[in-house]
C-alpha positions as YAML, in Angstrom:
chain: A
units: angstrom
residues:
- id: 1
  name: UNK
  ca: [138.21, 40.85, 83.25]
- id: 2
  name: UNK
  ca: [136.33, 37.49, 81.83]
- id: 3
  name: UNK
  ca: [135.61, 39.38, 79.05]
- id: 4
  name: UNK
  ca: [138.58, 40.89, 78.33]
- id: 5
  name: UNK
  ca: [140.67, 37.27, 78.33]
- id: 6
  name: UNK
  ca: [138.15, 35.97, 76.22]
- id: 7
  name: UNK
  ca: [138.95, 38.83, 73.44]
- id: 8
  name: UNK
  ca: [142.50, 38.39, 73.67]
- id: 9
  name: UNK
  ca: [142.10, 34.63, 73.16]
- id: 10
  name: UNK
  ca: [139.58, 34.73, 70.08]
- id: 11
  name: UNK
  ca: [142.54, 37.42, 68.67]
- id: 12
  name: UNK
  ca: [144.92, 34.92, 69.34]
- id: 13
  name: UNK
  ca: [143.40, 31.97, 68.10]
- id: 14
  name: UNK
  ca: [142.70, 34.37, 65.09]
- id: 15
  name: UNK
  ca: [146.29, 34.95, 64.63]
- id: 16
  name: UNK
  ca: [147.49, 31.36, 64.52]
- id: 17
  name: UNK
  ca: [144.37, 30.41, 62.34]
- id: 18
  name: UNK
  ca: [145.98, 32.87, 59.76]
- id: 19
  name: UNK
  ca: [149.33, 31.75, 59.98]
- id: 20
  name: UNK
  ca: [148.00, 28.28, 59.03]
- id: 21
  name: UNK
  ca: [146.23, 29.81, 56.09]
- id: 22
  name: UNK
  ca: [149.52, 31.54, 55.16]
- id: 23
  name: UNK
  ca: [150.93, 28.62, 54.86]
- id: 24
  name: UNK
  ca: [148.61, 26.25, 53.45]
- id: 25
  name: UNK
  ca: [148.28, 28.91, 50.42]
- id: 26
  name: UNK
  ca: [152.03, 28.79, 50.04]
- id: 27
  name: UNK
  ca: [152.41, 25.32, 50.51]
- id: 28
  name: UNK
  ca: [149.63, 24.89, 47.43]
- id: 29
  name: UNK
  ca: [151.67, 27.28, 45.61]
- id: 30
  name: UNK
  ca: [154.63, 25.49, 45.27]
- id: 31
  name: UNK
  ca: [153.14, 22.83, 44.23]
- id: 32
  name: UNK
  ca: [151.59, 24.62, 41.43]
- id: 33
  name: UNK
  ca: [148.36, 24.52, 42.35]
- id: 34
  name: UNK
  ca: [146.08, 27.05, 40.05]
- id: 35
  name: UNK
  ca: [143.70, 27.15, 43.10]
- id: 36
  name: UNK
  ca: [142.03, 26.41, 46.89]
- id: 37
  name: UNK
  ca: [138.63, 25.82, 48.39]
- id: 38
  name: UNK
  ca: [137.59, 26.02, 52.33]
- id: 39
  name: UNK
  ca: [134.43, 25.04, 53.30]
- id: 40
  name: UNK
  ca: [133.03, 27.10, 56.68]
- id: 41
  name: UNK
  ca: [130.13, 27.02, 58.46]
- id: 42
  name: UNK
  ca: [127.58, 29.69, 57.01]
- id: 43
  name: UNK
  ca: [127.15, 31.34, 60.66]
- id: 44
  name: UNK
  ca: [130.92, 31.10, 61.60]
- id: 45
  name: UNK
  ca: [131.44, 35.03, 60.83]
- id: 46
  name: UNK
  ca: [134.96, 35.28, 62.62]
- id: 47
  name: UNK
  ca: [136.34, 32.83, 60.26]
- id: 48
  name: UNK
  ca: [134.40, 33.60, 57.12]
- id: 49
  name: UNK
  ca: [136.12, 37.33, 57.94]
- id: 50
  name: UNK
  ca: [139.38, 35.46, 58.07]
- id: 51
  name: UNK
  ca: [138.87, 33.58, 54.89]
- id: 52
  name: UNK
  ca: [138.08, 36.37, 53.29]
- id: 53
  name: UNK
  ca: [141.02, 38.31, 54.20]
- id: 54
  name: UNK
  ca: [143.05, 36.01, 52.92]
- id: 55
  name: UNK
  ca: [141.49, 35.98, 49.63]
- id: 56
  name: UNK
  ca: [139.08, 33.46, 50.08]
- id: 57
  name: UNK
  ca: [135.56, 35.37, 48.34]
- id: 58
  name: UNK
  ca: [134.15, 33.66, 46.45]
- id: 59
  name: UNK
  ca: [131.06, 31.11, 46.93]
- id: 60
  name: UNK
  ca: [130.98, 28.05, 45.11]
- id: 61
  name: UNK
  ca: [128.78, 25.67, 46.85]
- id: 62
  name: UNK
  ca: [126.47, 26.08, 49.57]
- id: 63
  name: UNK
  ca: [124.91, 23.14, 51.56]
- id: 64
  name: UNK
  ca: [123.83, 21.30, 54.39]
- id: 65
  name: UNK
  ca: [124.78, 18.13, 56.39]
- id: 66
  name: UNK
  ca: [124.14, 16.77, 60.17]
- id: 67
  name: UNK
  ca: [126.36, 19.73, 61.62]
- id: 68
  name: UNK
  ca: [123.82, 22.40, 59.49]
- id: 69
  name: UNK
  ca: [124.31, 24.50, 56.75]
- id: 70
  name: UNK
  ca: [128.19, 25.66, 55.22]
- id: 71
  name: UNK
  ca: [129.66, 27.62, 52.55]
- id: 72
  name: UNK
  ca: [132.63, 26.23, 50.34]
- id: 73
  name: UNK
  ca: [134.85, 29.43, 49.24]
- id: 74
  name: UNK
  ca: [137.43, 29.48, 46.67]
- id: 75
  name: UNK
  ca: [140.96, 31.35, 45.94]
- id: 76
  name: UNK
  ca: [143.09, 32.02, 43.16]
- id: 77
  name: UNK
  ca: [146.85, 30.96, 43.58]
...
């Protein structure tokens, strides 16, 4: 049952993180902006899936600070 909870709340959490993506990406629409970056850690695969569902593909920078090593994708309004 543990398990079970915990894959209905990492679906959940998925759905709100992409309703918050919706929105950002229409909120930088209408105010014309030609484009958006996110920056994700490089081992974070459930959000890099995310990302890139929502259009995000493209890598544009990839680097490392004190919390280890991240991507920065980009999308086309």
């Amino acid at each position: 049952m543990i398990c079970m909870k915990n894959l209905q709340m990492k679906k959940y959490l998925n759905f709100i993180g992409g309703i918050i993506i919706d929105y950002l990406i229409d909120y930088a629409k209408r105010l014309n902006y030609e484009e958006m970056s996110i920056g994700v850690d490089i081992d974070n695969l459930i959000a890099r899936h995310l990302y890139e569902k929502k259009g995000f593909a493209n890598v544009i920078f990839e680097g490392e600070d004190e919390y280890g090593k991240y991507v920065k994708l980009i999308r086309k309004l």
